[in-house]
N, C-alpha and C positions, 0 to 999 in steps of 0.2 A: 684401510687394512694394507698391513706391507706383502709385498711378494714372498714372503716367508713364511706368514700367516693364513697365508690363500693355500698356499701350498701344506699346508696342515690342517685345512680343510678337510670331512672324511669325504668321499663316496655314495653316497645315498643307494641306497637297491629298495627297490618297493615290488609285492607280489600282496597277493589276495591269500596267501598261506603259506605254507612250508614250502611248497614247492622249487620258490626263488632263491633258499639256501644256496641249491647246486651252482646257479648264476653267482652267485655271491662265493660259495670256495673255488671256483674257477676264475674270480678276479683273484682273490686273497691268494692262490696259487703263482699267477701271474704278477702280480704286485704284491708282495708279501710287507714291502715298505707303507703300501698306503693304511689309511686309519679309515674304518667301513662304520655302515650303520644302515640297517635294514629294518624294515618295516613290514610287517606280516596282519593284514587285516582279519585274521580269523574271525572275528566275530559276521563277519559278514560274506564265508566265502560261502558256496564255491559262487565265484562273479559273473559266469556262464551262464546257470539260469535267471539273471535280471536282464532287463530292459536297458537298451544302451545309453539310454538318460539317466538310468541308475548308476552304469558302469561309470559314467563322465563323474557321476555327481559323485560318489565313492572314493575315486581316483582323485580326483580336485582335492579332497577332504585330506586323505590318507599323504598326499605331496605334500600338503601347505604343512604338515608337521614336520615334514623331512626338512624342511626347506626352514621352517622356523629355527631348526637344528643348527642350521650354519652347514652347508655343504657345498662341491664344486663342481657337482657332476650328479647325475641322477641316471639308476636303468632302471627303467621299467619291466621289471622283471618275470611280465605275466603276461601270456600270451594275448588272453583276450582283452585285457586293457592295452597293452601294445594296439591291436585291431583296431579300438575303438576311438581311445581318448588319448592318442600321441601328439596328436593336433594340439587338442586344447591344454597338455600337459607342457606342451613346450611355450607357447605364449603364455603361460602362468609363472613359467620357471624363468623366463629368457630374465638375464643374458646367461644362464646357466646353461650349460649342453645335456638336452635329453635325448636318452638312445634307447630303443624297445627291444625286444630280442626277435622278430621277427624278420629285419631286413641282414641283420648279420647271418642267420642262417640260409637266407635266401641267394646273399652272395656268395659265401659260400660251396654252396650247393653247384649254383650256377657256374663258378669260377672253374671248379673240379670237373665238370663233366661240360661245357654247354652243348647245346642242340640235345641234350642228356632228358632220362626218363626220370621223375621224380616222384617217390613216394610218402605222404607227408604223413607220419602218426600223431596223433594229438587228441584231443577230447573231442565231445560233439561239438560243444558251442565254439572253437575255432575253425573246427572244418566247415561248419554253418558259416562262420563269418569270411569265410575264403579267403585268410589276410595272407598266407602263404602262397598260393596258388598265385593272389594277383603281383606278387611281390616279386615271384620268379618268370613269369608272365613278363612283366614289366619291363625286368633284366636279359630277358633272351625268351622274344618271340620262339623263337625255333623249339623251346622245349614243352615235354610235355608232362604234367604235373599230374597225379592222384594224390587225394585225400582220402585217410581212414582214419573213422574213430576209433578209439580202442580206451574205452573205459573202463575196464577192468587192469590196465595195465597203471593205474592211476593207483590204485587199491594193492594192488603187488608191491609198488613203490613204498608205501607209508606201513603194511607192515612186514619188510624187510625178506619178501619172499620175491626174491631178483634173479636168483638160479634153480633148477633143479625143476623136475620133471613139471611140476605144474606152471611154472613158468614158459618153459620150453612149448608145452600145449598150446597154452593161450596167445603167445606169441607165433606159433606155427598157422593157428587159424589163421588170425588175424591179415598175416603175410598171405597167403592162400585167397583168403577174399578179395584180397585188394589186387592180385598177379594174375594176368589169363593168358593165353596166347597174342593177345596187341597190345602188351602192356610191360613189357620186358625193364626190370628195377636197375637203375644204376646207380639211384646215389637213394639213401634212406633219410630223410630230417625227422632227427627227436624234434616235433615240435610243441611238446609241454616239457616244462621243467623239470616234471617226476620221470622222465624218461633217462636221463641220462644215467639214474641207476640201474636198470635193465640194457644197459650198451651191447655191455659184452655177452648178455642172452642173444639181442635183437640182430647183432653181428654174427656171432654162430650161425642161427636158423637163415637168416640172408645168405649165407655164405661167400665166397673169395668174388672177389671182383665187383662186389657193392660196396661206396663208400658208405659210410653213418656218420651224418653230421651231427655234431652237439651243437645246438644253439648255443649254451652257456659257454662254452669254449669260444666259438666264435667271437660270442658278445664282449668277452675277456677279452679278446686281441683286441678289438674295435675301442672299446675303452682305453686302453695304454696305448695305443695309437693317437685319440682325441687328445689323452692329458700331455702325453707327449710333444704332439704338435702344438701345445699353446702356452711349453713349458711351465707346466704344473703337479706334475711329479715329483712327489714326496721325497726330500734324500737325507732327513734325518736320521740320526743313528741312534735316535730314541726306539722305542719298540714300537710298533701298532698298537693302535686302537682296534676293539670291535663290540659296540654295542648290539643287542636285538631287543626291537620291539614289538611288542603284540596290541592286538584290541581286544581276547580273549584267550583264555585257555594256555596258561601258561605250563601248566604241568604237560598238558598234550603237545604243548609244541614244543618243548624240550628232550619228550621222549622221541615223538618222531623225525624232530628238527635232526637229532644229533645223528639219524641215519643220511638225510642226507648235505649236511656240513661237513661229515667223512670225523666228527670226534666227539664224545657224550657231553648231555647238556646235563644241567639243572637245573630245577625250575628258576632260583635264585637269581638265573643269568638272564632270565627274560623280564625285561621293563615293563608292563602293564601301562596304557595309556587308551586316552578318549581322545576322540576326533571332533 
């Protein structure tokens, strides 16, 4: 393959559902040049309540397609397989570069505030799996990290009720639970993908002087960063590509996909495939 051909390579993005759009229009944002193709396992999410032999063995299945694809770059788009299976997803893929979205957000985090208080929102099964806490942990003993779940905010996301007074509630709890008197918030990480369209709720109710990190943002830079450094960045003046693929339910994830890809889908635009 020539260096021309590599370089028109897509992107690969994999999530266990819609959620990993936002990762994916935050690369396409960032790289509007590159050619994308995402993989959404609906038929088997949400990947939270399995077993992490499950997670591996899902993730193993749902890559080897992206990868049968012809790709140059793979993000693991989903928080709890990021936790789980990054290990085994990057000796499957090597010499491919795979990146999860949970260490971009962490440095991030860290970078803006260190020795800083960190409050991480996500689902249960990532705050159960402590991949963020250990991550910023990692990066700077000095800080100190809470997790909160907030499952409902999960549910906000997919159907497209992101503002406005019942938002504002559920997100006020939520912040309240997590804040006491020894626990003073300086930087917020969306850490599930469905968050970063409640941003600009989850920044209001924090208010001035908390940052909110988007993981998917993050992860964008990190990526044009890796293709960059390995001179693999797209500079065709052809248009982009962007496939989407699913394991099921393509009518639903068109409808809900197109809220957060940021433009309407139909069903026609989703590829149906087996693992």
């Amino acid at each position: 393959m020539t260096d021309h051909d590599y370089k028109e390579l897509p992107i690969g993005v994999f999530d266990s559902g819609v959620g990993g759009l936002t990762v994916l229009k935050a690369i396409r944002e960032a790289l509007p040049q590159e050619n994308l193709i995402y993989l959404g396992d609906t038929a088997r999410l949400p990947y939270g309540t399995k077993s992490p032999a499950s997670i591996v063995r899902y993730a193993v299945q749902a890559t080897k397609k992206l990868q049968d694809q012809g790709i140059k770059l793979l993000v693991i788009a989903c928080n709890t397989a990021s936790a789980v299976a990054l290990d085994v997803l990057r000796d499957q893929m090597h010499p491919v570069p795979v990146l999860g979205v949970v260490e971009p957000g962490a440095t991030a985090a860290v970078n803006a505030r260190p020795g800083g208080s960190h409050l991480v929102l996500a689902t249960e099964a990532t705050v159960g799996l402590g991949a963020y806490r250990k991550a910023i942990e990692r990066l700077d003993p000095e800080a100190k990290v809470r997790e909160q779940a907030c499952e409902l905010l999960v549910s906000l996301a997919e159907e497209g009720w992101t503002n406005g007074s019942i938002a504002d509630a559920i997100v006020r709890r939520y912040l309240a639970e997590a804040v006491d008197s020894e626990f003073t918030v300086d930087s917020i990480i969306l850490g599930c993908t469905h968050f970063p369209l409640l941003r600009d709720t989850i920044s209001c109710i924090a208010g001035e002087g908390v940052d909110v990190v988007d993981s998917a943002i993050t992860t964008a830079a990190v990526v044009e960063k890796l293709l960059a450094s390995a001179g693999h960045l797209r500079s065709s003046d052809e248009a982009a590509t962007l496939r989407l693929l699913a394991t099921d339910g393509a009518t639903r994830f068109a409808r809900v996909g197109g809220q957060f890809l940021g433009n309407s889908l139909q069903t026609s635009d989703i590829q149906l495939v087996d693992l």
